[in-house]
N, C-alpha and C positions, 0 to 999 in steps of 0.2 A: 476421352478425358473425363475425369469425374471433378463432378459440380463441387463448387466453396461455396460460402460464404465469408467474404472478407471484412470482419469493422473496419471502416475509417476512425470514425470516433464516437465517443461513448459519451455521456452525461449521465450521474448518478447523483441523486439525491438520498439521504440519509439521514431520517430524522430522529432525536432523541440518542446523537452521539454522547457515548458518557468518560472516553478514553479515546486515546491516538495513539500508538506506537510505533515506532521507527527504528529497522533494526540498525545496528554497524553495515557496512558494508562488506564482505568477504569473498575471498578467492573461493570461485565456485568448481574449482581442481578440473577443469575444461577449457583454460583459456582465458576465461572470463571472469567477472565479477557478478555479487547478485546481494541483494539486499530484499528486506518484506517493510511494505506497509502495511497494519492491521488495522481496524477501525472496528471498534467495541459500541453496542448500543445496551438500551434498558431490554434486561430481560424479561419476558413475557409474565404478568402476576407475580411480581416481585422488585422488589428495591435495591435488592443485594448485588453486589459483584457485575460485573457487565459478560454480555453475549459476545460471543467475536462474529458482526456482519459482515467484512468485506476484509480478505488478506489481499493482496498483490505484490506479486514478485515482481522484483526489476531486474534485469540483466543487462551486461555490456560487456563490450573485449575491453574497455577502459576505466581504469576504477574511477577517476575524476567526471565519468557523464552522472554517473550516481551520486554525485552531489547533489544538497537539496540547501537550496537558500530561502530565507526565511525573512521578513523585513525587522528591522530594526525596532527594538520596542524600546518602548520608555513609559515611565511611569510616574 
């Protein structure tokens, strides 16, 4: 049997976020669904335009688990 290693779970910090994006979610032509989180920071010696640090894809057989609730703002 060849060795894994398996995450449980992750914790990321990320500092000097300058963007968040969040795609649609989409028929992944498999069955499934898939959507990307991307998470943009300051780029290195410069002020302009953001870096992309962290993509993650999400998947499911169900389009409704890819939901993403958000709390209620007011202002």
């Amino acid at each position: 049997m060849r060795s894994e290693i398996i995450p449980i779970t992750s914790k990321l910090e990320i500092t000097a976020v300058r963007d968040i994006e969040v795609s649609e979610t989409v028929d992944d032509g498999q069955g499934g669904y898939i959507r990307s989180l991307k998470i943009f920071g300051e780029p290195a010696g410069s002020s302009s335009g953001g870096t992309l640090v962290l993509e993650i894809l999400l998947r499911s057989e169900t389009e409704a688990d890819l939901d993403i609730a958000t709390p209620v703002l007011s202002f």
